[in-house]
N, C-alpha and C positions, 0 to 999 in steps of 0.2 A: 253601270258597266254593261256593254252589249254582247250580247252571248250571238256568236256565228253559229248559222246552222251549216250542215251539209255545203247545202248549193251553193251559198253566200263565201264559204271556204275554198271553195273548188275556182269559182270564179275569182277571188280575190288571188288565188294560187297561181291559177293562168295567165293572170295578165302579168304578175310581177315573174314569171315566168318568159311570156313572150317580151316583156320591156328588157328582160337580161341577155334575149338573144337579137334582137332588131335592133336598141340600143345600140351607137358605136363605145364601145371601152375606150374610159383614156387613159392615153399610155401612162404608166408609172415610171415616175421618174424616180431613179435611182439618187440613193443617197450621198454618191460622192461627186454630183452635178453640180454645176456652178455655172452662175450668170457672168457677165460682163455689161453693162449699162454706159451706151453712148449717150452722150446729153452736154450740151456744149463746146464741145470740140473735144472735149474728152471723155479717155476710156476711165470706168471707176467699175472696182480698183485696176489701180496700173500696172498693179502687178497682183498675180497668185502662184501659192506653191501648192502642186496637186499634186498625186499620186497617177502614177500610171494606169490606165483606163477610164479615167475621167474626163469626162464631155465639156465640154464648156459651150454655153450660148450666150453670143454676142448680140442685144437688141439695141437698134436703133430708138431712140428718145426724145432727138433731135428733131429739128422741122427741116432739116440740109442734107439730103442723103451723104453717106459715106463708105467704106469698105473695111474691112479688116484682110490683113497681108502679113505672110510670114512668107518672106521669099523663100523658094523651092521646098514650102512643107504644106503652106492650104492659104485660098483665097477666095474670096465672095464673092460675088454679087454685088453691083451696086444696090444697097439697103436703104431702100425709103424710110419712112415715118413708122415708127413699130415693125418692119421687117426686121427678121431673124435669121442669124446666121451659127448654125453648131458646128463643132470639132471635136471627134476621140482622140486624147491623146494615148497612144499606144508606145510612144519610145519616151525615154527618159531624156531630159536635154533642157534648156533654155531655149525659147522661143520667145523671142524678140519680133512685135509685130508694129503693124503701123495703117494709117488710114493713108491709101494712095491717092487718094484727091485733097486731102490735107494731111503732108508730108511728118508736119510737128505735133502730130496725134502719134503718139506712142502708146505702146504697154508691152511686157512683160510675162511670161507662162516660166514656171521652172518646175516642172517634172520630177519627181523623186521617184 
């Protein structure tokens, strides 16, 4: 067992000190987030029932960019290869979405 002296404590204290503040923190994700995974022309899963305030991020998986669309409520980016697209849902409702560059890419949000 090695016994810390003084100095060797001070210095061990400071660096794990300055690594906590130069360090960037990563964000914490909240417990009621949820993914969505593009990968073959489809969204999986297709559908989810979440509660109001919960995030949902849509990743691309695919080697075909795509989008995610829920007419007049939220829309992307076209999303390359691992691009990321999030949404808070803040109102309760069905949201019925779709990929605008391939029309028969569906899914489903229903908000409680």
């Amino acid at each position: 067992m090695k016994i810390l002296n003084r100095r060797d404590f001070g210095v061990d204290l400071g660096l794990a000190l300055a690594a906590a503040i130069l360090l960037p923190a990563k964000k914490a994700r909240a417990d009621n987030d949820l993914d969505v995974h593009i990968d073959n022309f489809v969204f999986q899963p297709a559908e989810l029932k979440i509660k109001v305030g919960t995030t949902v991020t849509w990743t691309n998986r695919d080697d075909i960019p795509h989008t995610v669309v829920s007419a007049g409520k939220f829309r992307s980016k076209t999303l390359d290869t691992d691009d990321k697209f999030s949404f808070t849902f803040t109102n309760a409702g069905d949201y019925k979405y779709f990929c605008s560059l391939h029309p028969h890419m569906t899914g489903m949000i229903k908000v409680e």
